[in-house]
C-alpha positions as CSV (number, residue, x, y, z in Angstrom):
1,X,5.3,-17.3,-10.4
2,X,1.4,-17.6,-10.3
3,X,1.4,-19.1,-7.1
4,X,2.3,-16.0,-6.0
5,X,-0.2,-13.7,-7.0
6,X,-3.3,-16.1,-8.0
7,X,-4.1,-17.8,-4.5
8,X,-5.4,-21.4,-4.7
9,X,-9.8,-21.8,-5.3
10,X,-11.7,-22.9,-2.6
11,X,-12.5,-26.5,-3.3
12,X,-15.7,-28.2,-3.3
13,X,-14.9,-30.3,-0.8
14,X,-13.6,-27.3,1.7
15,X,-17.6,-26.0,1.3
16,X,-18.4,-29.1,2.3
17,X,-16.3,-29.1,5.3
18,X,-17.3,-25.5,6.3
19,X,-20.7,-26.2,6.0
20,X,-20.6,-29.4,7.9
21,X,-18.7,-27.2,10.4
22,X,-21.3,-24.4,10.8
23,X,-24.0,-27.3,11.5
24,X,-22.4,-28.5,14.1
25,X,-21.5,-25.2,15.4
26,X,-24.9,-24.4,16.1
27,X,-25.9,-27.9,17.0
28,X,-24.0,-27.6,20.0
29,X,-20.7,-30.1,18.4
30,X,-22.7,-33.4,19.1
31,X,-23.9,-32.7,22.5
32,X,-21.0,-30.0,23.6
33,X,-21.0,-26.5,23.8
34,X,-17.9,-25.2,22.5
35,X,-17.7,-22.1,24.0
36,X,-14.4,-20.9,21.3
37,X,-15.0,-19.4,18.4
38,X,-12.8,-17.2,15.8
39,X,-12.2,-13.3,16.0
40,X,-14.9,-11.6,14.1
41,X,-12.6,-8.7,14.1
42,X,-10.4,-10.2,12.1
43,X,-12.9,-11.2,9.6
44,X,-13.8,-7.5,9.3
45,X,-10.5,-6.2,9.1
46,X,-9.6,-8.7,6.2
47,X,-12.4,-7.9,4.1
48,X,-11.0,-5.0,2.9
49,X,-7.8,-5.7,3.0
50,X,-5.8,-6.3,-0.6
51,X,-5.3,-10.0,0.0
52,X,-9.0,-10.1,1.0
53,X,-10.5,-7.9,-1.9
54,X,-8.1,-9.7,-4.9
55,X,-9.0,-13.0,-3.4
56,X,-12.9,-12.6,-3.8
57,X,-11.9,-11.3,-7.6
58,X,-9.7,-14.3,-7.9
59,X,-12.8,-16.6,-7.3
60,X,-14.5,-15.0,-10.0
61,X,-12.1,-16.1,-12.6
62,X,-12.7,-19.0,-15.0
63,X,-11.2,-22.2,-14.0
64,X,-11.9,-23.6,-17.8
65,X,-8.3,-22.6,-18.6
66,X,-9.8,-21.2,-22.0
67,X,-8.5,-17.2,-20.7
68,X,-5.4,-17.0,-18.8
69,X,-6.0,-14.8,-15.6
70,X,-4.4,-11.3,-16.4
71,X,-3.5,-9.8,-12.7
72,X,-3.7,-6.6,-13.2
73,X,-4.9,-5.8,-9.4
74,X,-1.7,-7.3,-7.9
75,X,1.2,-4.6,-8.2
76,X,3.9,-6.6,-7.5
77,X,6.6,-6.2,-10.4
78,X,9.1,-8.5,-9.4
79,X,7.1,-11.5,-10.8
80,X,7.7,-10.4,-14.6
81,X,11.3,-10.9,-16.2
82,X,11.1,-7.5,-17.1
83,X,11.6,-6.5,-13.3
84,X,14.2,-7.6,-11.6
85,X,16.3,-6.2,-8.2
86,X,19.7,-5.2,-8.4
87,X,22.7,-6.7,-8.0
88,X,24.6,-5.4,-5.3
89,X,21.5,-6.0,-3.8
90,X,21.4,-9.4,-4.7
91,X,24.8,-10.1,-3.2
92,X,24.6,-8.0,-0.1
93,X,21.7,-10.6,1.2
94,X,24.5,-13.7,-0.3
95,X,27.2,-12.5,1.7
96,X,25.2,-11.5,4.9
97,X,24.3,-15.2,4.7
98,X,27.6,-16.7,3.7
99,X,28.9,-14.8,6.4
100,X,27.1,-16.3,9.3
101,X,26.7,-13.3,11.4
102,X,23.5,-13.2,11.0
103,X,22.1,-16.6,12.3
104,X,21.0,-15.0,15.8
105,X,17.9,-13.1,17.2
106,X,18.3,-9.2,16.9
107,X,17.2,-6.4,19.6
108,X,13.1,-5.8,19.3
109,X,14.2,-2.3,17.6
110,X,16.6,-3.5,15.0
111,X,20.3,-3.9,14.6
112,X,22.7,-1.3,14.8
113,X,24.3,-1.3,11.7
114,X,20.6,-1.7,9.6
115,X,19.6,1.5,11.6
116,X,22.6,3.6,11.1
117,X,22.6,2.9,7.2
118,X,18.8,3.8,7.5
119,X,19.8,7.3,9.1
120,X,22.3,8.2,6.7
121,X,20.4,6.8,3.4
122,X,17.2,9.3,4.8
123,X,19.5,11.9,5.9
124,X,20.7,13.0,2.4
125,X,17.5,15.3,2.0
126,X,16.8,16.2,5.5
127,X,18.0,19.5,7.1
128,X,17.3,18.0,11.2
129,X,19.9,15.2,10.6
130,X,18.7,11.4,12.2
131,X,20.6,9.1,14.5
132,X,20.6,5.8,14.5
133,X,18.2,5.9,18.0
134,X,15.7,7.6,15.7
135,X,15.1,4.5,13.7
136,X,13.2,1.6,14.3
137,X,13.3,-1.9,12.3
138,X,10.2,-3.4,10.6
139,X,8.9,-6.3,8.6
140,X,8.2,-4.3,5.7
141,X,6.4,-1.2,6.0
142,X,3.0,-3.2,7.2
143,X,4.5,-3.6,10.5
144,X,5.1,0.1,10.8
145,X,1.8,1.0,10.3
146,X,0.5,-1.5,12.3
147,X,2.9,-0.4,15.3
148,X,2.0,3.2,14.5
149,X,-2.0,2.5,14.8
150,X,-1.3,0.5,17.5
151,X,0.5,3.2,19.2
152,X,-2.0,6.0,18.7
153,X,-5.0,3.8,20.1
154,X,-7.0,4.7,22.7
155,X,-10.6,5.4,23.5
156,X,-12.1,7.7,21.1
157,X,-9.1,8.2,19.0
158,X,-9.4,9.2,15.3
159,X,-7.0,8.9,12.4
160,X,-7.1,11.5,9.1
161,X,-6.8,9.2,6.0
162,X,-7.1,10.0,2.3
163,X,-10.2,9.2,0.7
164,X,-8.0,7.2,-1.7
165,X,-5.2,5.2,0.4
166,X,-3.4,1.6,0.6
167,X,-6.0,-0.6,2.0
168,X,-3.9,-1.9,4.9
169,X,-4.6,1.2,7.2
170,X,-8.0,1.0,7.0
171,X,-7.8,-3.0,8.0
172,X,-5.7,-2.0,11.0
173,X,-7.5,0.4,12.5
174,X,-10.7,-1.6,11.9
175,X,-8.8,-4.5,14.4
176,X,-7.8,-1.7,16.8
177,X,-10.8,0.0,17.1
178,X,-9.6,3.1,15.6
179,X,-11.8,5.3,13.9
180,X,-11.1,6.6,10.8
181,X,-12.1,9.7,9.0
182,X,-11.5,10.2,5.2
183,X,-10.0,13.7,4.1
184,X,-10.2,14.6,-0.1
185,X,-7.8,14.3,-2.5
186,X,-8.5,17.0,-5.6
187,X,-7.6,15.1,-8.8
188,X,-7.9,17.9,-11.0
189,X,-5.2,19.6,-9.0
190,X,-2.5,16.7,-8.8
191,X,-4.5,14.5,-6.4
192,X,-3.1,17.4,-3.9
193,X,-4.8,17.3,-0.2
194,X,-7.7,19.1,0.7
195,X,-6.8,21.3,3.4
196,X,-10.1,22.2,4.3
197,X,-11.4,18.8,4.1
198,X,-8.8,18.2,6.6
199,X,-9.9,20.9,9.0
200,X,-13.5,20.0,8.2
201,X,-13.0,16.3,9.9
202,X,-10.5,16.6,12.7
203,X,-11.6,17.3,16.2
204,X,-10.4,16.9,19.7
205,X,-9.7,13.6,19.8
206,X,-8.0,13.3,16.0
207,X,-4.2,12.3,17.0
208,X,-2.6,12.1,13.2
209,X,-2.7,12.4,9.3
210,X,-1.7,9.7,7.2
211,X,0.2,10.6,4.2
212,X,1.1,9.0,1.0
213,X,4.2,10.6,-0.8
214,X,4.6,9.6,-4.1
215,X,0.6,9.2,-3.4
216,X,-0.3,5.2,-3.5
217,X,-2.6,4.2,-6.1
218,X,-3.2,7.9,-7.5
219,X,1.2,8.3,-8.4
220,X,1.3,11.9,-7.7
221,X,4.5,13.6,-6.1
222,X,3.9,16.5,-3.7
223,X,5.3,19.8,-4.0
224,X,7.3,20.9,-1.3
225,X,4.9,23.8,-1.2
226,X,2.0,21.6,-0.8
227,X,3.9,19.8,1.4
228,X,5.0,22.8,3.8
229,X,1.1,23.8,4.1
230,X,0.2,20.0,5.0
231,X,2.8,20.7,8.0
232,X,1.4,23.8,9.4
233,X,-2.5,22.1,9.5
234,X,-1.1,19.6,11.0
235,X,0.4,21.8,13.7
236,X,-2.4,24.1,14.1
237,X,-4.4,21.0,14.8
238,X,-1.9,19.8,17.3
239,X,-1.7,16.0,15.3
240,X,1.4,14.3,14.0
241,X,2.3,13.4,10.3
242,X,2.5,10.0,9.5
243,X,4.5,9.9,6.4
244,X,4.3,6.9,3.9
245,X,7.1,7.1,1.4
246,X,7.6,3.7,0.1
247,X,7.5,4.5,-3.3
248,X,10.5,7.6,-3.2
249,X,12.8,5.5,-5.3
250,X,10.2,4.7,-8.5
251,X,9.5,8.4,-9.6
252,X,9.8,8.9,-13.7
253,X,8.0,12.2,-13.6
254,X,9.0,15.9,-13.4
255,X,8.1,16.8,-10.0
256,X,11.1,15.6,-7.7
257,X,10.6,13.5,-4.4
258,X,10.6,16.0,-1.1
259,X,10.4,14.3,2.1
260,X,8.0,15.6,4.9
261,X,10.8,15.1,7.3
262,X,12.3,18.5,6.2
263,X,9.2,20.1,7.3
264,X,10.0,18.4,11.5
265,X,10.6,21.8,12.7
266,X,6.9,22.8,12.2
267,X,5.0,19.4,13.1
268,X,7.0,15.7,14.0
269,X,6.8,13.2,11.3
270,X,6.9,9.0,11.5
271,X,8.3,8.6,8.3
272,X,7.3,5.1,6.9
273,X,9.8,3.1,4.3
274,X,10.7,0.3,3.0
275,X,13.8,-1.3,0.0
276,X,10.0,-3.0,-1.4
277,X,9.3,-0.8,-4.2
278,X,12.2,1.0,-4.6
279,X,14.8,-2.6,-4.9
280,X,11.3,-4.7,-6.0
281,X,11.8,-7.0,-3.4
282,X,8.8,-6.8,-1.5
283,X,9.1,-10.8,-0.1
284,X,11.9,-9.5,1.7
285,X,10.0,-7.6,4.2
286,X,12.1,-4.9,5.2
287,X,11.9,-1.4,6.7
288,X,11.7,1.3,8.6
289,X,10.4,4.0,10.8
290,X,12.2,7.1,10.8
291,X,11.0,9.4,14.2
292,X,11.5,13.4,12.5
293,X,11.3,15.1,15.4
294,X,14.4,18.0,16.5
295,X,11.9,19.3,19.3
296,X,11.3,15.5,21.0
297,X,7.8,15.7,21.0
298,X,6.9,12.2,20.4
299,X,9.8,11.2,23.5
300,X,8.2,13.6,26.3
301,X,4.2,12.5,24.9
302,X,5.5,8.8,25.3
303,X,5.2,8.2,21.5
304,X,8.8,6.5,21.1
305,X,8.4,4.5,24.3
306,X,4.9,2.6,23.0
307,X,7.1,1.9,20.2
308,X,9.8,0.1,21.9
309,X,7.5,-1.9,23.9
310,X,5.2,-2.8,20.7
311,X,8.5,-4.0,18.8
312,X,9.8,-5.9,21.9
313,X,6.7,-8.1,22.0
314,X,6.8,-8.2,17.9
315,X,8.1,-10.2,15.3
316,X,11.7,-9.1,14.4
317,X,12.8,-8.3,10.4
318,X,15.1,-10.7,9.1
319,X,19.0,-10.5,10.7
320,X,20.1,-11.5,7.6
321,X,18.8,-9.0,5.6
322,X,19.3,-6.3,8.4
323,X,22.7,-7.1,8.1
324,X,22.8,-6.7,4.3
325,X,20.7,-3.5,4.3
326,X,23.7,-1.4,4.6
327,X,25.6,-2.4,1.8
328,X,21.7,-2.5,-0.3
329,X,21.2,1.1,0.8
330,X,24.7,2.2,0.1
331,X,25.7,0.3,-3.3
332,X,22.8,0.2,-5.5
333,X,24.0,2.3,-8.6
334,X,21.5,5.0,-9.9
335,X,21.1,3.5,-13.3
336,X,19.4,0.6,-11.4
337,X,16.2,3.0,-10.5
338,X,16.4,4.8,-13.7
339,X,16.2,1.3,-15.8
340,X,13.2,0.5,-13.8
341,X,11.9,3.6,-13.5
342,X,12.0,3.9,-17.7
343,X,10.0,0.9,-17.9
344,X,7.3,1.8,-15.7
345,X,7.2,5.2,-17.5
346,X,6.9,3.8,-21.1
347,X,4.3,1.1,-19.7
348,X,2.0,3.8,-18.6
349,X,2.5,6.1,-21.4
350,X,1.0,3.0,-23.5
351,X,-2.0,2.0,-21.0
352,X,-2.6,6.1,-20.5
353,X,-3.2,6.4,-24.2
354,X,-5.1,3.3,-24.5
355,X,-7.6,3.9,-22.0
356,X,-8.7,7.2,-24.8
357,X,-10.4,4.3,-26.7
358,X,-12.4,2.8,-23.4
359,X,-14.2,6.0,-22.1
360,X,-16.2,4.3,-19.0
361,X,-12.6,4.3,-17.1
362,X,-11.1,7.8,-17.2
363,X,-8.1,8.5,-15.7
364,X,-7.3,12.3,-14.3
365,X,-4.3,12.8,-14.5
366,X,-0.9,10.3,-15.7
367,X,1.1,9.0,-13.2
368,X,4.2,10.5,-12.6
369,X,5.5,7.5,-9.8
370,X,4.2,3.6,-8.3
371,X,3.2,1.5,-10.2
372,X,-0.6,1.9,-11.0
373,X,-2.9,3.9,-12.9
374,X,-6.5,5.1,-11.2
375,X,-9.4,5.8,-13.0
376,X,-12.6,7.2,-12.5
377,X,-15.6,4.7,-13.6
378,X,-18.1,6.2,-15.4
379,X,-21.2,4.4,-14.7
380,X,-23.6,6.7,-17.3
381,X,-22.3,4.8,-20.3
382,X,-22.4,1.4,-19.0
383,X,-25.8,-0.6,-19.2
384,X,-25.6,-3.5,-16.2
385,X,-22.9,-1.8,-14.1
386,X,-24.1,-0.7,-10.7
387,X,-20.7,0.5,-9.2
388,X,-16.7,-0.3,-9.0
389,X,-17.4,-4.0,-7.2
390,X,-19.8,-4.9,-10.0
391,X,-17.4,-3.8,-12.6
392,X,-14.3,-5.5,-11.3
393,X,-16.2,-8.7,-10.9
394,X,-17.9,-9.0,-13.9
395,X,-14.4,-8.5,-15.4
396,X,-12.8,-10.8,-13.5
397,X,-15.5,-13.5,-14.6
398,X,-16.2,-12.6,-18.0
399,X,-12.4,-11.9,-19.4
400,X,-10.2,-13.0,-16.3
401,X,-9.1,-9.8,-16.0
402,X,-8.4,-8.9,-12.1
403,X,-8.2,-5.3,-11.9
404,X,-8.9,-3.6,-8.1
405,X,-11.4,-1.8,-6.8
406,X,-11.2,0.3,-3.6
407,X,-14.3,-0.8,-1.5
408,X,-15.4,3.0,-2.2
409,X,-19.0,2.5,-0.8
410,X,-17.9,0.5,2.0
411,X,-14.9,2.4,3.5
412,X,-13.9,5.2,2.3
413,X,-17.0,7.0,0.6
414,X,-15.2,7.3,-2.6
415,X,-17.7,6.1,-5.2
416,X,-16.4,4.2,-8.3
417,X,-12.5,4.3,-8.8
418,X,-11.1,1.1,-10.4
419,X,-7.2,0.8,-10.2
420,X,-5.1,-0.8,-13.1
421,X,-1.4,-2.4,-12.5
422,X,1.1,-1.0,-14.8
423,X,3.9,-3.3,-12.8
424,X,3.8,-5.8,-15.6
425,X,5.1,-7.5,-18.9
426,X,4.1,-4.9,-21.6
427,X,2.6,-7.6,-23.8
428,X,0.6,-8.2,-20.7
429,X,-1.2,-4.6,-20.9
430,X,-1.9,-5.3,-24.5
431,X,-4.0,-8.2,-24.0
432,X,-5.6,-6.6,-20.9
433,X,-6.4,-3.6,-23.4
434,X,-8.2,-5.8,-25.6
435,X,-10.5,-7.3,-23.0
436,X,-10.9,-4.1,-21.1
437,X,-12.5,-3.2,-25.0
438,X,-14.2,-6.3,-25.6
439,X,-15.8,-6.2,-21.9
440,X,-16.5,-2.2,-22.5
441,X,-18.3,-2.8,-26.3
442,X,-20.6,-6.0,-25.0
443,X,-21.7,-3.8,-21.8
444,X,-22.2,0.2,-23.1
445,X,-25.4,1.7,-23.3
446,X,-26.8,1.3,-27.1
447,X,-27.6,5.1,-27.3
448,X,-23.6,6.0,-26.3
449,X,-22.5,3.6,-29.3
C-alpha cells in the first residue's frame, strides 16, 4: 500500500538531469533555439494542490528507514485493513465486468442507467424530484469541479470559496484564470458561513459560491437553517450554489445531512458527488453532477449546454463502473456506513482527547463527519516555528510525520491551520501522538514549560 500514498524521492541522478536540462535550456540546446517550453500555469496550479503540497512534505521525510513515515496528511482510508468497501459493492463492479456490457465507449454525459440510479439515490431527500437529464457523469468529483470552473470562466469572473476548502478548487481556477475570493468560516459557531463575509466579497462580476456540506477538512454538518439563509444570499446576489457533498454518507455526529438541493426553489444548485468517501473507493473515480434547478435557470443562461460540450471533449468515467453504479447505489446495506462510520467516530474521539496534552495544535470544535481533524496552530508557545509550512516540515523531517497544511499565507489568507488524518489504523494515531509530543516538548518555548 505505500506506493500509494508515499510517492517515489527524487533521485540524485534526476537533479542531475534537470540541471543539465536547464543549462542547456538557456544555452540555446547546443546551438538551437528551442522555442517549446512547459506550461507555467500548470506549475502554479500544482503547487497548491494536495499531490503538490504532500509531495514537498514527502521529501522531507528521512530515507534512513530508522522512523517509518506516518501519513497522516493523506486521507485516504481504504489503504488500512481497518477500512474496507462493501460488498455488494464489490460485486456489482465483478459482474458489470463479467458481464461484458461494458467493454464500449459511453455518451460524453454518462450512461443511462448510471444517471437514472444517480437521480433516484439523490432524490430520496429532495422535494424538486431529478431526472436522469439532470445528471451528468464524472471521473470522481475532480472532474466536476473542474467542468464547473471551466464553465463559469470568463473575463473578470470571480468564484466565493471558504477560507478553509479542498485544495483542488483553488488549483483549477488558478489554470483557468479564475479569480477567487475567500469568504469566513466561524469555528466557534460550527465552522458555519459568514454571511456577511460573503456579501462583503461578492460583486458584479462574482458568478457562484462554493460549498462544502459535511464541510471538507473542518467535518461540520450544516443546519438546514443555516443552509436556507446560505440560499437566499446567494439569490439576492444573483450567483449559483455550487454544492460539494462528497462526504454525505460518513456522518457519526448528531446533526443529520441536509442537502442544498431542497433549497432549488430559492437559488439553482450543481450538486457535486461521488461513491469516494461514502463506499471508500476513491481509485474508482466515480461521480456526479446533479443540476437542482425546478425554474431552468442554468438551461436558458446556457449553463447546462457548456456542460455538455465540456464533457463531450472530456475523458469519460469508467463503463464498467457506470454500469455497476446502480446496483452500488441501490444494494449497499446501512450497517455498511454505520460500521465505518463507528470507526471514524471512536478514532477521533481518541486523537480529540489526545491533542488536550499537545496545546500548540488546538482544535475548535470535534468533528462530527470526513475523515480529518483541523486545528489551530498556536505559534506563541512554540520557539523556532514561523508558521503552518514550517511546522509541517519540520515534522515531516524530524519524526516522519506528514501531517497537511493549507498554504494559508499563500492562498487563502487563513494563517496557521494544520490538518490531521483520522482515516487510519488506530495504532497508527498512537504513534503519531507520541511524536506529535516528542516534536511539541523539544520545540516549546522554555517559559510555557
Amino acid at each position: 500500500y505505500t506506493n500509494l500514498f508515499v510517492p517515489s524521492f527524487e533521485t540524485d541522478q534526476d537533479e542531475e538531469v534537470e540541471r543539465k536540462t536547464e543549462m542547456q535550456m538557456l544555452n540555446g540546446g547546443g546551438g538551437a533555439v528551442w522555442r517549446f517550453k512547459g506550461n507555467k500555469a500548470a506549475k502554479e496550479a500544482a503547487s497548491v494542490s494536495m499531490k503538490g503540497i504532500l509531495s514537498r512534505l514527502f521529501e522531507n521525510c528521512s530515507r534512513d528507514g530508522k522512523k517509518n513515515i506516518l501519513p497522516l496528511g493523506h486521507c485516504d482510508p481504504i489503504v488500512y485493513p481497518c477500512f474496507k468497501t462493501s460488498a455488494e459493492a464489490e460485486e456489482a463492479v465483478a459482474e458489470s465486468l463479467r458481464s461484458g456490457a461494458a467493454n464500449s465507449y459511453g455518451p460524453g454525459v454518462g450512461i443511462l442507467p448510471a444517471r437514472r440510479a444517480v437521480a433516484n439515490y439523490l432524490n430520496s431527500d429532495l422535494p424538486h424530484k431529478l431526472k436522469s437529464d439532470d445528471i451528468f457523469m464524472t471521473i470522481g468529483c475532480c472532474q466536476g469541479i473542474e467542468t464547473m470552473i471551466q464553465v463559469l470562466s470568463s473575463p473578470k469572473s470571480n468564484i466565493l470559496l471558504s477560507s478553509l476548502v479542498y485544495p483542488l478548487y483553488h488549483s483549477y481556477a488558478i489554470h483557468d484564470l479564475v479569480e477567487i475570493r475567500k469568504y469566513e468560516l466561524l469555528p466557534d459557531q460550527d465552522w458555519e458561513i459568514d454571511l456577511q463575509s460573503v456579501e462583503a466579497i461578492a460583486d458584479h462580476n462574482t458568478v457562484a459560491m462554493v460549498i462544502c456540506n459535511p464541510h471538507n477538512p473542518c467535518g461540520n454538518v450544516y443546519t438546514y437553517h443555516h443552509l436556507k439563509k446560505v440560499a437566499e444570499m446567494a439569490r439576492k446576489l444573483g450567483i449559483m450554489v455550487i454544492s460539494d457533498e462528497v462526504f454525505k454518507e460518513t456522518i457519526y455526529g448528531k446533526n443529520p445531512f441536509v442537502p442544498m438541493g431542497i433549497f432549488a426553489s430559492i437559488v439553482p444548485v450543481v450538486t457535486l458527488g461521488s461513491i469516494s468517501k461514502g463506499w471508500l473507493v476513491p481509485g474508482w473515480r466515480i461521480g456526479w453532477m446533479a443540476m437542482n434547478d425546478p425554474s431552468n435557470v442554468f438551461k436558458t443562461t446556457g449553463v447546462v449546454e457548456s456542460i455538455k460540450h465540456l464533457l463531450n471533449i472530456s475523458p469519460d468515467p469508467s463503463t464498467i463502473l457506470q454500469f455497476a453504479l446502480p446496483n452500488i447505489l441501490e444494494k449497499t446495506k446501512k450497517d455498511y456506513f454505520e460500521k465505518k462510520n463507528l470507526t471514524l467516530s471512536q478514532n477521533v474521539d481518541m486523537m480529540f482527547d489526545a491533542l488536550k496534552e499537545i496545546p500548540c495544535l488546538v482544535c475548535p470544535k470535534k468533528p462530527e463527519s470526513c475523515t480529518s481533524l483541523v486545528t489551530k496552530l498556536d505559534l506563541s508557545l512554540l520557539e523556532d516555528i514561523t508558521d503552518d509550512v514550517d511546522f509541517c516540515m519540520k515534522l515531516a523531517r524530524e519524526e516522519n510525520l506528514v501531517l497537511f497544511f493549507f498554504l494559508s499565507r499563500e492562498v487563502f489568507g487563513k494563517n496557521n491551520w494544520v490538518r490531521i488524518s483520522i482515516g487510519v489504523e488506530r495504532s497508527m494515531l498512537q504513534d503519531a501522538f507520541v511524536r506529535l509530543k516528542s516534536f511539541f516538548t523539544r520545540h516549546v518555548k522554555t517559559q510555557t514549560i
